[in-house]
N, C-alpha and C positions, 0 to 999 in steps of 0.2 A: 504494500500500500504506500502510494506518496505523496507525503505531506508536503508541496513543495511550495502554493501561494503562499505570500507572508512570513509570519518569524511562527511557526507552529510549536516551540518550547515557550514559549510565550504564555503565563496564566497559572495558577495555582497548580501544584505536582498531582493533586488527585485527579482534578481533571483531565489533564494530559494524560493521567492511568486509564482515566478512562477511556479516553476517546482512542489512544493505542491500541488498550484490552480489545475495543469493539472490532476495531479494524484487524487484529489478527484471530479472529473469532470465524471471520469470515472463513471459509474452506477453503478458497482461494490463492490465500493470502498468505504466502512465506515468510515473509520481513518487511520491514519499515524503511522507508528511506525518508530521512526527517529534514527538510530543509529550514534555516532559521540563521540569523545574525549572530557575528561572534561574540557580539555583547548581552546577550538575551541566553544565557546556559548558565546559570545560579548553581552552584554546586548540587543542591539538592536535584535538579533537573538532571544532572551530570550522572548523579547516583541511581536514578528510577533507570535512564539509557543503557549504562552499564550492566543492570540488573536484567533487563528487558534484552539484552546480547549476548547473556548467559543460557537464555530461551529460543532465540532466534536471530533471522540474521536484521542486521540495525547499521545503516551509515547514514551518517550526521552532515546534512551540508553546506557548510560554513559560508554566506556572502562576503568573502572576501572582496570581489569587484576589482580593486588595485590597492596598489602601497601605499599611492600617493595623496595626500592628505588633502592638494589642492583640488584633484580632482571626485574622493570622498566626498566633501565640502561642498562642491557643485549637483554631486549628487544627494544631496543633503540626508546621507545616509543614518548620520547623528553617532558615529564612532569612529574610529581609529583605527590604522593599521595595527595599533599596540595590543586592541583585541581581541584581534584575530589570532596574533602571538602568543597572547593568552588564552584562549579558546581550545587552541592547535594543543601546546601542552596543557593545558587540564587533561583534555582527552588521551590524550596519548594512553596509553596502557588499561585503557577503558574497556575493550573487549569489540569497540565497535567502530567500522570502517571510519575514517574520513575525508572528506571531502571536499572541495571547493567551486565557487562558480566566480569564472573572473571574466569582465568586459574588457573587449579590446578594441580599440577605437574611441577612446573617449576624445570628446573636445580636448584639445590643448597638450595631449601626451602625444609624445613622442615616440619613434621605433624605441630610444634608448631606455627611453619610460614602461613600454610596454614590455622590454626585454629584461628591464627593473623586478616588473612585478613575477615574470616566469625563472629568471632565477631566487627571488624569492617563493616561490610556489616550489622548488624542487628545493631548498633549502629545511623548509617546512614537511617535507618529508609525506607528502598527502598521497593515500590511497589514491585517490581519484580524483580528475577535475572535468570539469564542465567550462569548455569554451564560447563564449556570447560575443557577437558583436552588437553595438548600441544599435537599438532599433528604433523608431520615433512611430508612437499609439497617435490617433487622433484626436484634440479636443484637449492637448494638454500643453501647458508652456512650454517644453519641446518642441513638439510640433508649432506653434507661433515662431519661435525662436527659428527651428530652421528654414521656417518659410518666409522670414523677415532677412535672410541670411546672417541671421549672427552666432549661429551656431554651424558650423561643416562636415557634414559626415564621411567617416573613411570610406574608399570607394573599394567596391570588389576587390581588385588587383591589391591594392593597401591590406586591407583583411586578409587576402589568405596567405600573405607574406609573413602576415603578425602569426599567422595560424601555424605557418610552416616555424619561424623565429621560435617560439612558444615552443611548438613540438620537439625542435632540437635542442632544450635547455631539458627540460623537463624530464627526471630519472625513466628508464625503460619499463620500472613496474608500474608504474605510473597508469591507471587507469583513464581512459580519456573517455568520457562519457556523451559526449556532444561537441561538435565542431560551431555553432553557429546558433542564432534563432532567430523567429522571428512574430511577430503578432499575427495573429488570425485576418483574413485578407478584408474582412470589411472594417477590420478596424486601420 
């Protein structure tokens, strides 16, 4: 089952029992894959995941996005690359995978910027990441912004260089989970 909208550790720890329990109740259903911010994992959160990975399979995935603080900030993500590095190890010897989702192509970073944050991503030592290029939803100050030109989006050719860049930093256990994404087409 994956929880992947929003920061889903997010809310009191019984709850989140529950709403697990339900979801691996289902027959279906093997393991959890928990998507959620580095800053939103309270130890006690930390402690129910660990437990919960003792039972089944469980990877945790971290919005890292990038390193870089200026563009965090633009993304008004409301944390820190620091939490992520704290996130990273709390988990660690937890029992259960981890993971990362990082955008490439932000305004304003750089190839160097972008190669910043993938060798910090194999630094970090993560089971698994998830690659995104910035995508623009309609109806949001994004979309104003690049359609007034004051934002510019990476182009194809740009992207899958970062993609390839990325890939060749990045340890070979390294699980890559997604090259790209993109919004639903009517949005």
């Amino acid at each position: 089952a994956y929880f992947q909208p929003a920061t889903n550790t997010y809310g009191p720890v019984d709850r989140l029992q529950a709403l697990y329990a339900e979801a691996l109740a289902h027959p279906k259903v093997i393991g959890l894959a928990i998507g959620t911010r580095p800053d939103c994992v309270p130890p006690p959160v930390l402690e129910l995941l660990s437990e919960l990975s003792r039972q089944t399979f469980v990877s945790v995935e971290y919005g890292m996005q990038t390193i870089h603080a200026k563009s965090l900030e633009w993304m008004n993500r409301g944390h820190t690359h620091r939490e992520m590095i704290d996130a990273t190890e709390r988990s660690r010897q937890l029992g259960f995978e981890i993971g990362a989702h990082i955008i490439l192509g932000l305004p304003g970073e750089t190839r160097d910027d972008m190669l910043a944050t993938a060798r910090e991503a194999a630094r970090l030592n993560l089971d698994a990441v998830k690659l995104h290029n910035l995508y623009v939803v309609e109806q949001t100050p994004l979309a104003d912004r690049v359609r007034a030109g004051e934002v510019k989006m990476i182009d194809r050719n740009g992207y899958v260089q970062s993609v390839v860049d990325t890939l060749e930093v990045l340890p070979p256990h390294t699980v890559i989970q997604r090259l790209g994404g993109e919004a639903p087409g009517k949005y």
